[in-house]
Backbone as CSV, one residue per row, in Angstrom:
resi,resn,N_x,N_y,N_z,CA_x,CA_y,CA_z,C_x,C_y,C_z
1,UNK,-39.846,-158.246,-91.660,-40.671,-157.350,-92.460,-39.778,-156.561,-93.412
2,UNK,-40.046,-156.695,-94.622,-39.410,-155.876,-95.950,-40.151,-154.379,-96.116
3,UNK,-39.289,-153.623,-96.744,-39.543,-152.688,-97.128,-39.639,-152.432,-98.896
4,UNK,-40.274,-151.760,-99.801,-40.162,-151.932,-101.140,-40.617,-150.546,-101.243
5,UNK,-39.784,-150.014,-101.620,-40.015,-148.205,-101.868,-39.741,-147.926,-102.966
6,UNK,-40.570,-146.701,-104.166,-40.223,-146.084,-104.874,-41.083,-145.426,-104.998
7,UNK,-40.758,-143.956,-105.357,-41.234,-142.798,-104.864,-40.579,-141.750,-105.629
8,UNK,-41.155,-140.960,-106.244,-41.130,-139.456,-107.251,-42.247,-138.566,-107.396
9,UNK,-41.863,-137.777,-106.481,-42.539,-136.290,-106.337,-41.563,-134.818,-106.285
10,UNK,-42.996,-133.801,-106.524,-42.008,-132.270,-106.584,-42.235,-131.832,-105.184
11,UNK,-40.950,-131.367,-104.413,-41.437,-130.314,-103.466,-40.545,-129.092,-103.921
12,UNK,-41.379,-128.143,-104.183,-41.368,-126.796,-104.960,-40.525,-127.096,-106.121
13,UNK,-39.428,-126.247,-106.494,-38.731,-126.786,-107.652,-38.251,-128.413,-107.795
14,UNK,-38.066,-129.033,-106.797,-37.083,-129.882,-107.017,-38.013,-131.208,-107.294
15,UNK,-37.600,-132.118,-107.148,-37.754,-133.722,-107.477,-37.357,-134.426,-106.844
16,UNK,-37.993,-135.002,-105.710,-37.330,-136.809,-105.264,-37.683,-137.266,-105.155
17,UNK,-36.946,-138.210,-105.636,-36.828,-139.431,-105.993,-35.770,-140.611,-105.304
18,UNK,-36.340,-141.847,-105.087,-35.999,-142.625,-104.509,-36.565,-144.186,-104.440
19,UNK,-35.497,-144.934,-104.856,-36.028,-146.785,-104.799,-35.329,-147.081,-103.915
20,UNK,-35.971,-148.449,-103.457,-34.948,-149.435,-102.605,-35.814,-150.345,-101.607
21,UNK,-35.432,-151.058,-101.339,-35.520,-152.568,-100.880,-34.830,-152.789,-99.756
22,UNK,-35.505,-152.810,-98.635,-34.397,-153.172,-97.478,-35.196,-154.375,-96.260
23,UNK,-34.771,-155.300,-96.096,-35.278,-155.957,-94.983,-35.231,-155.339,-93.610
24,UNK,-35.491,-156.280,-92.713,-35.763,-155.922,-91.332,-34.574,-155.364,-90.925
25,UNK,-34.727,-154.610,-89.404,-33.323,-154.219,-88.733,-33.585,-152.738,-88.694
26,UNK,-32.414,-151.846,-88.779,-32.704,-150.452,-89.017,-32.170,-150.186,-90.037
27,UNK,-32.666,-149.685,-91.529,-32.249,-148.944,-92.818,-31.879,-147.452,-92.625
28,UNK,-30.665,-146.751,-92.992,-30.933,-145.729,-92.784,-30.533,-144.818,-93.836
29,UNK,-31.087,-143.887,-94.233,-31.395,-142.753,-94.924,-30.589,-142.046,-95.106
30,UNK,-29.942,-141.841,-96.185,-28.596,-140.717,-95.976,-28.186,-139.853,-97.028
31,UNK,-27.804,-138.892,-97.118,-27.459,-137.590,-98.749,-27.512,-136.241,-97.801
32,UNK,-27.499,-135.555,-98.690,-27.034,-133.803,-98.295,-28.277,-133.192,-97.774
33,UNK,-27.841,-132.567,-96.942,-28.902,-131.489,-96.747,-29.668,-131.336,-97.742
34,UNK,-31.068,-131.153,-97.698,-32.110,-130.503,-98.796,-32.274,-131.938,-99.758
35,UNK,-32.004,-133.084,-99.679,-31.984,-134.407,-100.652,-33.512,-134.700,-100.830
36,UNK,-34.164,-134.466,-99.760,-35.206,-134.708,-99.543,-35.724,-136.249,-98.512
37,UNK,-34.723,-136.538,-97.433,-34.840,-137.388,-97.038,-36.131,-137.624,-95.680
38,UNK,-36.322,-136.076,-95.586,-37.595,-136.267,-94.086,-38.591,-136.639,-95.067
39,UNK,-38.981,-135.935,-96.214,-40.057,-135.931,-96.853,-40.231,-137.204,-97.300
40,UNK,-39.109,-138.443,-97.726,-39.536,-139.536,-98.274,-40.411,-140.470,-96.802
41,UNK,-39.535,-139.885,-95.634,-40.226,-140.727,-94.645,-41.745,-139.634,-94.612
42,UNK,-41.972,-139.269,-94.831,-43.445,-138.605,-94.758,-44.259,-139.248,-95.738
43,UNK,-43.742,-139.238,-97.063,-44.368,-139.805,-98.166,-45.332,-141.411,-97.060
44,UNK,-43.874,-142.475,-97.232,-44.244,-143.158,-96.814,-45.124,-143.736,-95.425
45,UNK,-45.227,-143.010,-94.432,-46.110,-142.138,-93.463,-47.589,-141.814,-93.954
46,UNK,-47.738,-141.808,-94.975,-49.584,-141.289,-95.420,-49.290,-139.722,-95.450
47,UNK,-48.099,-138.896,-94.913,-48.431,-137.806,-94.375,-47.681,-136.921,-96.151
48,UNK,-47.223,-137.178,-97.146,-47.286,-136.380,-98.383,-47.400,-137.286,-99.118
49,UNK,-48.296,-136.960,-100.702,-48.633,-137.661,-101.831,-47.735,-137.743,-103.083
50,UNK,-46.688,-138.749,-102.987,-45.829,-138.684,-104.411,-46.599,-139.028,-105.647
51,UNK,-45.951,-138.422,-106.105,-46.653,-138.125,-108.129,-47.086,-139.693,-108.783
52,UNK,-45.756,-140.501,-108.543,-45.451,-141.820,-108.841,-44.766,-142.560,-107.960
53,UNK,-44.912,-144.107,-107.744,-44.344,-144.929,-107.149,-45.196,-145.735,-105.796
54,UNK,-44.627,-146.318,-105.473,-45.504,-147.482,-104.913,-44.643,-147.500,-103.075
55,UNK,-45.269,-147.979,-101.965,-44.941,-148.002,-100.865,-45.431,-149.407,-100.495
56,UNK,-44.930,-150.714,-100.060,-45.018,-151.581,-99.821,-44.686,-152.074,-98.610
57,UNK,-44.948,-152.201,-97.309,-44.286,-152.540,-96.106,-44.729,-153.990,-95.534
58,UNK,-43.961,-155.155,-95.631,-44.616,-156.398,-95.356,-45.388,-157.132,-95.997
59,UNK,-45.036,-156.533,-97.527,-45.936,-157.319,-98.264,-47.718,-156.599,-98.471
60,UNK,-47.370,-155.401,-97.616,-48.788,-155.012,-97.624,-49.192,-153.656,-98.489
61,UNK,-49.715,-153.602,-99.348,-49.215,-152.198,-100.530,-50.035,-150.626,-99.802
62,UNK,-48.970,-150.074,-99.257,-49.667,-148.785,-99.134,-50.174,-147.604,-99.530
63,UNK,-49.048,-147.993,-100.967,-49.547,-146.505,-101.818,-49.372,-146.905,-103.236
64,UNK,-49.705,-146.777,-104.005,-49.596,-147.339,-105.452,-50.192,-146.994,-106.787
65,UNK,-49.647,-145.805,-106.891,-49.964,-144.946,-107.780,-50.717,-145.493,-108.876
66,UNK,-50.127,-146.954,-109.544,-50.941,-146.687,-110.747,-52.024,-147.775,-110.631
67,UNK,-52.092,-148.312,-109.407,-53.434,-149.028,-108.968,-54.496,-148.004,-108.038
68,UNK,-53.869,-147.005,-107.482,-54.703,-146.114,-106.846,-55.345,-146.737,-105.684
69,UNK,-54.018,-146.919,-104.370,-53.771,-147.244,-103.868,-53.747,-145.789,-102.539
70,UNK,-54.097,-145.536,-101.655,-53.771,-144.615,-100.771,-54.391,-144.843,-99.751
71,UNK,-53.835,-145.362,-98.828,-53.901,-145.923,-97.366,-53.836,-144.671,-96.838
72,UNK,-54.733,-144.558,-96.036,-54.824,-143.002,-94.602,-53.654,-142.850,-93.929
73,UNK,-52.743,-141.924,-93.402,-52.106,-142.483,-92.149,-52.179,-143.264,-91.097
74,UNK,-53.582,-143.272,-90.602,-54.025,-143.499,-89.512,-53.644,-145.094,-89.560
75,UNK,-53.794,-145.301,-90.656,-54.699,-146.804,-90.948,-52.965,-147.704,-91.618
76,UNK,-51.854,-146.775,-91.518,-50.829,-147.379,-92.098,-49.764,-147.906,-90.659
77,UNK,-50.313,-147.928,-89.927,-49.648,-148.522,-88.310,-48.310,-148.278,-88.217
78,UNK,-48.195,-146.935,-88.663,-46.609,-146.199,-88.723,-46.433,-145.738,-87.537
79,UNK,-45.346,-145.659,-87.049,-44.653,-145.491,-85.814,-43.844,-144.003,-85.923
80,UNK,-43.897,-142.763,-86.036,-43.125,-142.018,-86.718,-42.747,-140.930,-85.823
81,UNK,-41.238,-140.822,-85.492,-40.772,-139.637,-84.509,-39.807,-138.636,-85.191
82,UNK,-41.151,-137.352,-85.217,-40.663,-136.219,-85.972,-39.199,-135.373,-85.575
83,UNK,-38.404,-134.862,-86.372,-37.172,-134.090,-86.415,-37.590,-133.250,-85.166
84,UNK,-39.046,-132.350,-85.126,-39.149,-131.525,-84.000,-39.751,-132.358,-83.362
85,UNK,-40.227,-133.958,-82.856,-40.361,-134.167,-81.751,-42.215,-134.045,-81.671
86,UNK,-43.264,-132.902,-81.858,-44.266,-132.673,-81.999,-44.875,-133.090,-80.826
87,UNK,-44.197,-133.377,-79.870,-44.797,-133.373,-78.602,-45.978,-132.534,-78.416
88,UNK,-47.412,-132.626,-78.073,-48.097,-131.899,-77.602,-47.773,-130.840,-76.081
89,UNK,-47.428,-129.614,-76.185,-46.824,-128.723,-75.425,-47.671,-128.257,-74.082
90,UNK,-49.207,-128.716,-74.489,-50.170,-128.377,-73.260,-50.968,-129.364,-72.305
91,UNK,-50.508,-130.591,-73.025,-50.260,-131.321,-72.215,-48.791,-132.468,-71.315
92,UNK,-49.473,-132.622,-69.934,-48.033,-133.481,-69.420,-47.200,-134.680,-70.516
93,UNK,-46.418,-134.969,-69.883,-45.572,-136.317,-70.278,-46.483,-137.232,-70.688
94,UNK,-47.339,-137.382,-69.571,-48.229,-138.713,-69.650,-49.007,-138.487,-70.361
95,UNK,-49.804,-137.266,-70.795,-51.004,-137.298,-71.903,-50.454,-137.378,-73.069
96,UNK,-49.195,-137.101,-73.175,-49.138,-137.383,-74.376,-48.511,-138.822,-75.255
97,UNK,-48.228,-139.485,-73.710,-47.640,-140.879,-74.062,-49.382,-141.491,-73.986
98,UNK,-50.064,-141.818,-73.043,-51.360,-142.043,-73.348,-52.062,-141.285,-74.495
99,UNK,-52.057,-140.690,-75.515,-52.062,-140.130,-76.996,-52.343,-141.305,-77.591
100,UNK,-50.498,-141.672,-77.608,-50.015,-142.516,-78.684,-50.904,-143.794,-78.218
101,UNK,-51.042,-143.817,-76.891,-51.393,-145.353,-76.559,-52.979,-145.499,-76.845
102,UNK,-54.158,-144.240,-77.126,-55.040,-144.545,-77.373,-55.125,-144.965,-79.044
103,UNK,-54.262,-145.236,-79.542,-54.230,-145.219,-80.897,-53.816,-146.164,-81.376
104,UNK,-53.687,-147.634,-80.481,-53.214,-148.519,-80.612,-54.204,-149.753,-80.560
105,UNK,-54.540,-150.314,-81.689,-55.820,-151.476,-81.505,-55.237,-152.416,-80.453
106,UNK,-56.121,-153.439,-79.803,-55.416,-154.086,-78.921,-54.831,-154.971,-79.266
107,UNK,-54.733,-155.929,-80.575,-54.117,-156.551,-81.755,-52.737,-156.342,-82.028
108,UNK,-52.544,-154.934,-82.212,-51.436,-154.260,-82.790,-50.422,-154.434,-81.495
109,UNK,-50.916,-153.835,-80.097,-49.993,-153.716,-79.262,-48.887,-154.430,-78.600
110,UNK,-47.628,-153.720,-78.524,-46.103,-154.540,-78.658,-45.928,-154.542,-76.926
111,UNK,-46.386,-153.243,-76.652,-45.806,-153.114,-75.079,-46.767,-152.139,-74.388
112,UNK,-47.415,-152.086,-73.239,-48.430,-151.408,-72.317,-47.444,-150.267,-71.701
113,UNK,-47.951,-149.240,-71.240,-47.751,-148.576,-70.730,-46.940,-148.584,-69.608
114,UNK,-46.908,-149.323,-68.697,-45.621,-149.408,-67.567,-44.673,-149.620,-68.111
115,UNK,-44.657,-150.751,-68.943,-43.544,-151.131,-69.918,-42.977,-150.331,-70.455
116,UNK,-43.591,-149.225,-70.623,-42.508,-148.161,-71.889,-42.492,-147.233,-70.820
117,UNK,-43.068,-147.104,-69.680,-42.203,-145.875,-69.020,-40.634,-146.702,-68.202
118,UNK,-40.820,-147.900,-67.943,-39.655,-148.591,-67.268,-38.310,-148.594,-68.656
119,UNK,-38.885,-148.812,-69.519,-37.680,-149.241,-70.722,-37.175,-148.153,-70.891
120,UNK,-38.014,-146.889,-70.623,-36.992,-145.263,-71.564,-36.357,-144.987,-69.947
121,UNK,-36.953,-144.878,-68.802,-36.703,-144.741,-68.077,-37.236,-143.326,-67.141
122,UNK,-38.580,-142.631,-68.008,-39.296,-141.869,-67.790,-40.253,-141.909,-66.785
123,UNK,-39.992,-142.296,-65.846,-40.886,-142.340,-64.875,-41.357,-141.082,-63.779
124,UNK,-39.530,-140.336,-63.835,-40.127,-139.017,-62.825,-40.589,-138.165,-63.599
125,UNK,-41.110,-138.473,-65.088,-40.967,-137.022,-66.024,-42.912,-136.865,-65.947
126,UNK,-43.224,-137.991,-66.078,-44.776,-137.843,-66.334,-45.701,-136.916,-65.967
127,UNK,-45.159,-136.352,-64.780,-46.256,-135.148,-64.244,-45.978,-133.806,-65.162
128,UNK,-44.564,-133.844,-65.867,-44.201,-132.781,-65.750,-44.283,-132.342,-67.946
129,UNK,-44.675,-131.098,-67.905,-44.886,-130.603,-69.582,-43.604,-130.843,-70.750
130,UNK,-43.732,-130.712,-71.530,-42.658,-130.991,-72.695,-41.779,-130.260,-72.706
131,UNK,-41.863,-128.991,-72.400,-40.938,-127.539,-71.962,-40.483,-128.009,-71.062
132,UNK,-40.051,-128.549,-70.284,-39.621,-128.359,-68.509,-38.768,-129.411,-69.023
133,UNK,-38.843,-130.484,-69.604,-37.464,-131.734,-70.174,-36.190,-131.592,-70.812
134,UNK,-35.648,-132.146,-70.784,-34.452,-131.962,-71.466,-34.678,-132.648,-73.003
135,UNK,-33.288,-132.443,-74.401,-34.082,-132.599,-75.027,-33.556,-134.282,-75.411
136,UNK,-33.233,-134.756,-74.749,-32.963,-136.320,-74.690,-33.897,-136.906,-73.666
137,UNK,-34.680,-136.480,-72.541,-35.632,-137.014,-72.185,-36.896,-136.601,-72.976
138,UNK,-36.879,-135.172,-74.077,-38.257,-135.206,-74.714,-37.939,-136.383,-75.970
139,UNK,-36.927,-136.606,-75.964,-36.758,-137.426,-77.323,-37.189,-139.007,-77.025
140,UNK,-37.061,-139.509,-75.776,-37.322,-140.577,-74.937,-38.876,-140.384,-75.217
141,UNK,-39.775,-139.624,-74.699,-40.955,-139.762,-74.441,-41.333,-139.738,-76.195
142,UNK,-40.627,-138.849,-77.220,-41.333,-139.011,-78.694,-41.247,-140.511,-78.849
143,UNK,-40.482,-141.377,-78.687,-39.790,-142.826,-79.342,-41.167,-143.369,-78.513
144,UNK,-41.479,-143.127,-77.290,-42.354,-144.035,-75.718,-43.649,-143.774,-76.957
145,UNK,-43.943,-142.339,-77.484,-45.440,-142.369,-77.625,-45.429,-143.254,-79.251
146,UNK,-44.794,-143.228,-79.567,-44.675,-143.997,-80.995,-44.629,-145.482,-80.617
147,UNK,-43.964,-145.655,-79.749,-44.304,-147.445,-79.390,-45.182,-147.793,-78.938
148,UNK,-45.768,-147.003,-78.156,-47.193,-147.448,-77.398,-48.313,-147.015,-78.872
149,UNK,-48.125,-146.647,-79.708,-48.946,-146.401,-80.725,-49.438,-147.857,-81.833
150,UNK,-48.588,-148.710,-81.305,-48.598,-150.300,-81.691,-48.345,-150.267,-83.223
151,UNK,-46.902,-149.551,-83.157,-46.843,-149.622,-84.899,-46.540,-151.330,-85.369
152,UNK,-46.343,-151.167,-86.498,-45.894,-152.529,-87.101,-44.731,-152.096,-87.744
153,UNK,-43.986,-150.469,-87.667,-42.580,-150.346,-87.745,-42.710,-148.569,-87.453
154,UNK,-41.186,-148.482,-87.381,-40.814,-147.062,-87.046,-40.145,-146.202,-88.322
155,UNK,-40.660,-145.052,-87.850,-39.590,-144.014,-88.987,-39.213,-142.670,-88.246
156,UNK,-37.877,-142.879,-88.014,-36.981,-141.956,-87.212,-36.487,-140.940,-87.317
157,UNK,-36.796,-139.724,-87.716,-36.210,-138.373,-88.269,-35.208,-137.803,-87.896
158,UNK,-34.458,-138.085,-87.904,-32.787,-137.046,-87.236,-33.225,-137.329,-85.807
159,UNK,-33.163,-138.740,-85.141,-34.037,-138.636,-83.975,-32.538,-137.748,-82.863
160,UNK,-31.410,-137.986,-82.981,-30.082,-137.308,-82.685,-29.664,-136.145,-83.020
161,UNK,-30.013,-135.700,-83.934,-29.400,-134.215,-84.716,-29.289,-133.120,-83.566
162,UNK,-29.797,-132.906,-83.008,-30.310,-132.205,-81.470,-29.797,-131.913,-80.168
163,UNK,-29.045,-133.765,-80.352,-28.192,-133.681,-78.903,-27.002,-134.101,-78.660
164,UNK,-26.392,-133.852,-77.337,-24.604,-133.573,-77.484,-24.603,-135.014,-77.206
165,UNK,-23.045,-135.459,-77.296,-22.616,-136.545,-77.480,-23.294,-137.583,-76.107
166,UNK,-22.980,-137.221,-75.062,-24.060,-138.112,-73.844,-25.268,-138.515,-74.473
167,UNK,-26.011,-137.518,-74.698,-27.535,-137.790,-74.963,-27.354,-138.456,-75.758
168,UNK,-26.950,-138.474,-77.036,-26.842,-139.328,-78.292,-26.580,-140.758,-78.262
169,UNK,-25.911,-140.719,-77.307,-24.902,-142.094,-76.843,-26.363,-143.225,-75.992
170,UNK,-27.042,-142.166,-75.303,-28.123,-142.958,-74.717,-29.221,-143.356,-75.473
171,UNK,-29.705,-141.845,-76.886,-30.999,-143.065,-77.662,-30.852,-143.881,-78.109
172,UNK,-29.140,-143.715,-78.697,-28.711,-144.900,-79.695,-28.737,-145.915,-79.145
173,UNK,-28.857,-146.369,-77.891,-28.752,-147.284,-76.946,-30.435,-147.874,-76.597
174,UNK,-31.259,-146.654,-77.044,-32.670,-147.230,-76.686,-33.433,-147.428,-78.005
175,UNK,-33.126,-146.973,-79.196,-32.835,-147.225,-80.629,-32.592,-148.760,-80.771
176,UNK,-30.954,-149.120,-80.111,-30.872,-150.268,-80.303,-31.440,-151.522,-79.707
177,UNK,-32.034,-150.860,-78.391,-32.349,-152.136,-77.529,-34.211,-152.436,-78.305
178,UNK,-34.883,-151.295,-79.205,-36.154,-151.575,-79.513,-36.075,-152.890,-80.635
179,UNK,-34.574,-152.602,-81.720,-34.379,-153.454,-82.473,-34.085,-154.642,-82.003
180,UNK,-33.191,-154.911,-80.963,-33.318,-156.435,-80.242,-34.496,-156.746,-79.479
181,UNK,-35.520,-156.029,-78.493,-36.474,-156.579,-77.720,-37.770,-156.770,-78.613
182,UNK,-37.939,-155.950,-79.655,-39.188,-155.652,-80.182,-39.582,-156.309,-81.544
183,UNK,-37.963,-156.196,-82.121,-37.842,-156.339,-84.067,-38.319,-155.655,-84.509
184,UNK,-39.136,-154.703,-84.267,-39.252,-153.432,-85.284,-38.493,-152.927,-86.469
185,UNK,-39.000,-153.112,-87.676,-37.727,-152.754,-88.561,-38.227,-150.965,-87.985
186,UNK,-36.921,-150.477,-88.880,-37.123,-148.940,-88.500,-35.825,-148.091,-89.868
187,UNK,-36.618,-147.143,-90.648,-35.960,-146.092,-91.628,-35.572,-144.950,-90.762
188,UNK,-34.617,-144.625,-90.048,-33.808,-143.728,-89.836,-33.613,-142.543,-90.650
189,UNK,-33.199,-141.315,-90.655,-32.633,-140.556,-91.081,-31.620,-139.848,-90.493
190,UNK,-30.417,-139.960,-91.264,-29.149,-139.588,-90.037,-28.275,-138.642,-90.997
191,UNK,-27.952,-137.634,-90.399,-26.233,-137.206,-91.139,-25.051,-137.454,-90.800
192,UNK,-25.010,-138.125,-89.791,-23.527,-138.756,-89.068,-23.240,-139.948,-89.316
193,UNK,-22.110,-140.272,-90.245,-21.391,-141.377,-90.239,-21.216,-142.568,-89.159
194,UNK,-21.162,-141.534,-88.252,-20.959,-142.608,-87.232,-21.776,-143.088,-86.703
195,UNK,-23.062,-142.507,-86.207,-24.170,-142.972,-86.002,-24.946,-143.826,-87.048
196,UNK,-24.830,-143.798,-88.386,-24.764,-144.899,-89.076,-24.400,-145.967,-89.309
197,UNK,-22.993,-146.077,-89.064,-22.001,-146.893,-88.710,-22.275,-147.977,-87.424
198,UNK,-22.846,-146.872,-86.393,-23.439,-147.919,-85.230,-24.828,-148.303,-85.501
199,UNK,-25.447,-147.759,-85.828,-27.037,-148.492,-86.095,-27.288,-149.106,-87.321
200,UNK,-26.944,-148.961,-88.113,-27.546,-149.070,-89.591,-27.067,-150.490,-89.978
201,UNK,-28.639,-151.626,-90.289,-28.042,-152.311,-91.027,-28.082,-152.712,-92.727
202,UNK,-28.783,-151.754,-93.085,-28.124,-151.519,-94.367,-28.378,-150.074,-94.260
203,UNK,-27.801,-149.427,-95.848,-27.415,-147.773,-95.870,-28.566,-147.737,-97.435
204,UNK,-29.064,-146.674,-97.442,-29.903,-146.132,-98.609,-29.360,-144.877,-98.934
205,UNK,-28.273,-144.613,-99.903,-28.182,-143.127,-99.787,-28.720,-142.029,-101.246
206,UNK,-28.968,-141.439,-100.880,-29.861,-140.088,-101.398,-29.209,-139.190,-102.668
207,UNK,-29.482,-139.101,-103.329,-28.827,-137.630,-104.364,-29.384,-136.715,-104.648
208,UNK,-28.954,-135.288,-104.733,-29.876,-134.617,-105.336,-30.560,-134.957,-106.925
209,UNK,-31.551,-134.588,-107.332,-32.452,-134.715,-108.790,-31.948,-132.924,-109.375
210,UNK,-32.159,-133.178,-110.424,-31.359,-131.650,-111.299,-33.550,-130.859,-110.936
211,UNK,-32.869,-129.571,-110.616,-34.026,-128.493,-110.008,-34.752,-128.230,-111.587
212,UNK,-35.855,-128.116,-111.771,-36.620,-127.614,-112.711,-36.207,-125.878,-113.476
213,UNK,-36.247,-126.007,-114.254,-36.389,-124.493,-114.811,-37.425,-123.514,-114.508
């Protein structure tokens, strides 16, 4: 599955902007602080409206400005694990991995529910609320409810930024094993070299756009 992105919008003063073309695997996202790199994965998400440019995933056109083109979120079978995680806080582990899983046509679905609590390895966590986890097992259960959501790909927000070198060492490890068991392509967003370096198979990187007057 290909990716075909281009995309130009304002958030407050600024402008981003961004093309590129990346096949399957994990692409990942990269420039300075403030580049605007969560927001392009939102764009493409259904979840913000760029000014201009087109979103294409698989050949399938999601957004397309000058055909007037705008696919729902709902309806764009995005897989997407936010920077904060957005875990629902009032409910357990499990309601909120059953969330993701009611949201999954039966068509779409990659892996059932036992399956994704055996693969992250979340099994004693389920009884227990989003507060009470650590934040490499809440990061486990964000990735669990996004797969059971039966995307047709992922978009990863600083899914690491968060945690110390152990923890890191383990998503990257469940990161990588989704790309070998599953093929999921997946857009990353990372600021570490090195974590790029280990996941990324190609690099997209970011610049700032000159700020408006």
């Amino acid at each position: 599955m290909s990716f075909d992105i281009a995309l130009s919008f304002a958030r407050g003063r600024r402008r981003i902007e961004t093309t590129f073309v990346a096949g399957g695997g994990i692409t990942a996202l990269c420039g300075p602080s403030g580049v605007g790199k969560s927001s392009v994965l939102a764009a493409i998400a259904g979840l913000l409206d760029p000014d201009v440019g087109h979103v294409v995933v698989g050949g399938e056109t999601l957004f397309d400005s000058t055909r007037g083109i705008a696919v729902a979120p709902e309806r764009r079978a995005c897989g997407m694990v936010f920077q904060d995680l957005r875990l629902f806080p009032h409910l357990s582990i499990e309601a909120n991995l059953r969330y993701g899983e009611r949201r999954a046509p039966p068509e779409r679905r990659i892996v059932d529910f036992a399956e994704t609590v055996r693969f992250l390895g979340i099994a004693p966590l389920l009884a227990r609320r989003p507060d009470t986890v650590s934040g490499g097992e809440a990061q486990r259960v964000a990735i669990g409810r996004a797969l059971l959501s039966g995307p047709r790909f992922l978009l990863l927000d600083e899914p690491l930024a968060a945690l110390d070198a152990g923890l890191r060492d383990g998503i990257m490890a469940v990161i990588e094993r989704i790309r070998a068991e599953f093929a999921l392509p997946m857009i990353l967003v990372s600021h570490s070299p090195d974590d790029v370096a280990r996941l990324a198979d190609q690099v997209v990187r970011m610049a700032p756009e000159p700020t408006s007057a």
